[in-house]
C-alpha positions in Angstrom: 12.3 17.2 -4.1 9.0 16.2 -4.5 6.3 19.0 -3.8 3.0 17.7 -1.8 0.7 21.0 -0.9 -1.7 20.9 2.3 -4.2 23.8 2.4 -6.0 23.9 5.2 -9.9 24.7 4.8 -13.3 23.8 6.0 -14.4 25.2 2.5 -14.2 22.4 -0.6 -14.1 24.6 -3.1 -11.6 26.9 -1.2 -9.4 24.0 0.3 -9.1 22.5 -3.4 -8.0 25.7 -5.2 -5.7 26.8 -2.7 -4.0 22.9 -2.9 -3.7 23.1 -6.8 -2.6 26.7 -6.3 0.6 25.9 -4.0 1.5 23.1 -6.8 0.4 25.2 -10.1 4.3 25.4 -10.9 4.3 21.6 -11.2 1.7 20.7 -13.0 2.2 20.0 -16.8 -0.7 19.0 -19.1 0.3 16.9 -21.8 -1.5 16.3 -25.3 -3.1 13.7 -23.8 -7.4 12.9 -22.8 -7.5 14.7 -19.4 -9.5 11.8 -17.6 -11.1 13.2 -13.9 -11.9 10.3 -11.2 -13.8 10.7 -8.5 -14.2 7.7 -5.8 -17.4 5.8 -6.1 -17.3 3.0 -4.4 -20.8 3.1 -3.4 -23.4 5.1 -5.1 -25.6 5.9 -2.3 -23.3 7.1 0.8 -22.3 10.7 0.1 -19.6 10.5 2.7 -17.9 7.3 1.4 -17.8 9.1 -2.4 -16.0 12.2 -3.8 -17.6 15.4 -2.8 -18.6 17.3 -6.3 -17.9 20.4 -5.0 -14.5 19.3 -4.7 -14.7 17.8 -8.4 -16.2 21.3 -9.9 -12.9 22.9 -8.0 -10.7 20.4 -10.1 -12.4 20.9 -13.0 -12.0 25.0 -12.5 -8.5 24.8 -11.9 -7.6 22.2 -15.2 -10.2 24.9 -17.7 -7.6 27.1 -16.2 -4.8 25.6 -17.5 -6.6 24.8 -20.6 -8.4 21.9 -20.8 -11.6 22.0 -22.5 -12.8 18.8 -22.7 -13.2 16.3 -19.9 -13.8 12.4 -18.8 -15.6 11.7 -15.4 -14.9 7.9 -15.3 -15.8 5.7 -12.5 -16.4 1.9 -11.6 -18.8 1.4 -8.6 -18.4 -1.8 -6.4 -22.0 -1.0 -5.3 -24.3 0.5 -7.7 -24.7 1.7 -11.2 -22.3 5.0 -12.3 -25.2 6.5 -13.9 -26.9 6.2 -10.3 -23.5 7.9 -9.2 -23.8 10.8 -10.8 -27.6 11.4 -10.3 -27.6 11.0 -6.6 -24.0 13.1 -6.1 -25.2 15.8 -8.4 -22.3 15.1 -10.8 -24.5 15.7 -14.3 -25.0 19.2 -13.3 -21.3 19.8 -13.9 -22.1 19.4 -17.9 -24.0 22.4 -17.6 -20.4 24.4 -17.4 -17.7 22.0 -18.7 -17.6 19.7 -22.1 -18.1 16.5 -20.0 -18.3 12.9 -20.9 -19.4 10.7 -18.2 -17.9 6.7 -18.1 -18.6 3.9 -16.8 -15.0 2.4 -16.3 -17.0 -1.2 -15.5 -17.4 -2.1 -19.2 -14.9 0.0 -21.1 -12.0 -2.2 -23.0 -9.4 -3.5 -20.6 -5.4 -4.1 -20.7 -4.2 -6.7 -18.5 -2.3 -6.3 -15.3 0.0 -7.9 -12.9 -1.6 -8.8 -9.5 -1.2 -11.9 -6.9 -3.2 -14.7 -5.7 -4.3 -15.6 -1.7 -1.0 -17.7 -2.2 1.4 -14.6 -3.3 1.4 -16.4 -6.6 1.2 -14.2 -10.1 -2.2 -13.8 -11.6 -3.5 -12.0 -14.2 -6.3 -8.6 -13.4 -8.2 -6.0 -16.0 -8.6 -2.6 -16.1 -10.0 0.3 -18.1 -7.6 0.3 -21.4 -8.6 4.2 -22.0 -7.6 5.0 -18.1 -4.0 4.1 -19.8 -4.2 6.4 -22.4 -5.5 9.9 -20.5 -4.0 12.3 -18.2 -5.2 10.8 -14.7 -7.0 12.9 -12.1 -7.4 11.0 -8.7 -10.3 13.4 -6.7 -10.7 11.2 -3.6 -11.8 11.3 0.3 -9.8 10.7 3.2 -10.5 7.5 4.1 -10.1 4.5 5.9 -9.9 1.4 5.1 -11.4 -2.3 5.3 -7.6 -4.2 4.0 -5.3 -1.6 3.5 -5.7 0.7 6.2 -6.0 4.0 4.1 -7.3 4.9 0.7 -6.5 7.4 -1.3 -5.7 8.9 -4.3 -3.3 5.9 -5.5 -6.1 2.8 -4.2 -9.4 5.1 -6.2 -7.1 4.2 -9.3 -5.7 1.3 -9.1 -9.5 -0.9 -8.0 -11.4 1.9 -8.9 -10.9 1.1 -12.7 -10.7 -2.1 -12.6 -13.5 -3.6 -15.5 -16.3 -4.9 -13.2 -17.3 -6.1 -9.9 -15.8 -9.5 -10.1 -12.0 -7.5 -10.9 -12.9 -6.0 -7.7 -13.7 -8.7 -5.8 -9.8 -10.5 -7.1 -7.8 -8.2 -5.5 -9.1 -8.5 -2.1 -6.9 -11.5 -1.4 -5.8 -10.9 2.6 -3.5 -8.2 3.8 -0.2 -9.3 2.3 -1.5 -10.0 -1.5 -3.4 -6.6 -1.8 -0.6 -4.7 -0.7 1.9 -6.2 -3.0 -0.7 -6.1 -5.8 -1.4 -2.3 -5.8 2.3 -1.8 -5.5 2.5 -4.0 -8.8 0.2 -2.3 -10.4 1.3 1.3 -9.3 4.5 0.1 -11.7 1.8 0.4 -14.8 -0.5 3.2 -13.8 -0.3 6.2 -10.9 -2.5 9.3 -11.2 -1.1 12.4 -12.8 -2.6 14.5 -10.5 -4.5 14.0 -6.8 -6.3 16.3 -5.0 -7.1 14.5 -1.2 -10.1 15.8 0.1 -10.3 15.6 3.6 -12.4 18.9 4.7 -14.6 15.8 5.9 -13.0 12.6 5.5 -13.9 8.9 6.7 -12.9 7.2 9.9 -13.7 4.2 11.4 -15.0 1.4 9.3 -14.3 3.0 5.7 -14.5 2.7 3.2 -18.2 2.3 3.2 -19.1 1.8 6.9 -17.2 4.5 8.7 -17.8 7.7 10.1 -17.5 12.0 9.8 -14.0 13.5 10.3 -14.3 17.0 10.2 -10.4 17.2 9.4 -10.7 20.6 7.0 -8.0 19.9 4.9 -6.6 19.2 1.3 -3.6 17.5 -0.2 -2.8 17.8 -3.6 0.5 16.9 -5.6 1.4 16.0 -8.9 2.8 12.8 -7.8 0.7 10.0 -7.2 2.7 8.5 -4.9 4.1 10.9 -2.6 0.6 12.4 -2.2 -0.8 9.4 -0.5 2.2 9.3 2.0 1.6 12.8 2.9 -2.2 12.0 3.5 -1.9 9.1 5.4 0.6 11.4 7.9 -2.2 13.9 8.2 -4.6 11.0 8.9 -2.5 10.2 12.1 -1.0 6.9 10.3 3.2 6.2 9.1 4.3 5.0 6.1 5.3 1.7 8.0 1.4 1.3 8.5 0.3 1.3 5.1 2.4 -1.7 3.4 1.2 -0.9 -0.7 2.8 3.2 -0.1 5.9 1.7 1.4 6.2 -0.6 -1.3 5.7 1.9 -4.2 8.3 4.2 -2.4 10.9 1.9 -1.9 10.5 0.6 -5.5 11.3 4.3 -6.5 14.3 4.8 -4.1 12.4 7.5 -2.1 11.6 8.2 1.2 9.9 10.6 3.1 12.3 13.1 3.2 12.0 13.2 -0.7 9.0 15.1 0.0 8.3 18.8 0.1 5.5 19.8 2.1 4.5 23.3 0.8 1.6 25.4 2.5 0.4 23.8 6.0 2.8 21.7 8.1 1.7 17.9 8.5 2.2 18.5 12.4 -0.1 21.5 11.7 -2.8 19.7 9.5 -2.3 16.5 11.4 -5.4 15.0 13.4 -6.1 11.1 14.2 -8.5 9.2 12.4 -10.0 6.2 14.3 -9.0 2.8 13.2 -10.9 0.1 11.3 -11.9 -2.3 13.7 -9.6 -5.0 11.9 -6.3 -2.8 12.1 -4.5 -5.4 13.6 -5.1 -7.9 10.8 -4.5 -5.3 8.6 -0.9 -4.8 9.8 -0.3 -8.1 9.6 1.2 -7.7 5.7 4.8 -7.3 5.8 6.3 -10.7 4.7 9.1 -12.6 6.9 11.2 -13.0 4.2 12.5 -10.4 2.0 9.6 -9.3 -0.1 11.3 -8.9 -3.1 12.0 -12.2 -4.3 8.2 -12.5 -3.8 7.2 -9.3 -6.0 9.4 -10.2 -8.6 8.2 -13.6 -9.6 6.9 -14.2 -13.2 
């Protein structure tokens, strides 16, 4: 069984610690960079980025299990990262943890599978050193504009991808963006996600939406299986949300692979308003068996 932990708090700091706590037994630092990211997408909306109350919480609880040196790395669609971390009050974190900050738009880059508006294989790039660290995925409860939920697995996947223009490739309509982050999620998956969603996004997220006061956390080391579980909590199924469903069938698991330790979904669930272009956005399953599509060359 896979174990996903749900601590219920209105408290970042709290909700975090108590999340990692419930999974502690699981998590297994390798010799490896540790490499923390927090979601970015936007420099300038506080509610759309990661929280760094909920990043120094991560932080507290990987010193704790003896990391001493750390990688903040993100790759803004809108803004700059160094604009990032001043307006998020990230750079004070240096003042208690060895800290490197990165800008994941320009580091070197390692190809990776993705499709085209026509299903068709093409070719996208993203960070090279993101491939080489222990992953951290510290993300919002969100919404979302093509995918209908982002999370821990989507702040990876196009949230390291080398530049705007990388960005702007994988937004292809409903059905190519969910079988590309599946692709990719064969390459890369955090090690690690911590969910916060003591306020989350609704509405017209990632950027445009709205406050959710949902006072929770979901953490697990598996970077699939923690997005399922957040979506759930969000109000949404795994039918819903094409690229999860994907990733879990290519796995062989389903939702009863996962152990929920800590709250209850029914217990932590609440319902996030839709994006205003859900119905498009459900629109990706294919009609023939999809497959035959995701394995072309």
């Amino acid at each position: 069984m896979i174990k996903v932990s749900i601590a219920s708090s209105d408290s970042r700091d709290a909700g975090v610690t108590r999340s990692l706590e419930l999974i502690d037994s699981e998590v297994d630092i390798p010799d490896r960079p540790v490499m923390v990211k927090p979601n970015f997408v936007t420099t300038s909306n506080q509610l759309a980025a990661t929280h760094v109350d909920s990043t120094r919480a991560t932080l507290e609880y990987l010193a704790g299990k003896g990391v001493t040196e750390f990688v903040i790395a993100v790759g803004p669609a809108i803004g700059t990262p160094d604009s990032g971390f001043d307006n998020y009050g990230y750079r004070d974190l240096a003042n208690d943890f060895n800290i490197e900050f990165m800008d994941l738009n320009t580091d070197d880059r390692i190809p990776v599978p993705a499709f085209d508006d026509h299903l068709n294989p093409q070719t996208l790039y993203m960070s090279k050193r993101l491939s080489e660290s222990y992953v951290v995925s510290v993300c919002p409860m969100k919404t979302h504009n093509n995918v209908v939920v982002t999370l821990g697995l989507k702040n990876i996947l196009v949230g390291t991808l080398s530049g705007v223009e990388e960005k702007r490739k994988i937004h292809k309509g409903s059905k190519a963006i969910n079988l590309t982050l599946a692709k990719m999620a064969q390459h890369v998956v955090p090690d690690l996600t911590v969910i916060d969603g003591v306020v989350g996004m609704q509405g017209n997220g990632p950027i445009d939406g709205f406050e959710m006061p949902s006072n929770v956390v979901v953490a697990s080391h598996h970077g699939i299986a923690a997005d399922v579980v957040g979506l759930q909590v969000m109000g949404y199924s795994l039918d819903q949300v094409g690229y999860l469903r994907y990733a879990m069938e290519l796995r062989n698991l389903g939702v009863d692979d996962i152990q929920v330790v800590g709250e209850t979904i029914d217990d932590a669930k609440v319902s996030y308003a839709d994006h205003k272009d859900i119905e498009e956005q459900l629109t990706w399953p294919l009609q023939d068996d999809w497959h035959g599509v995701f394995d072309r060359d």
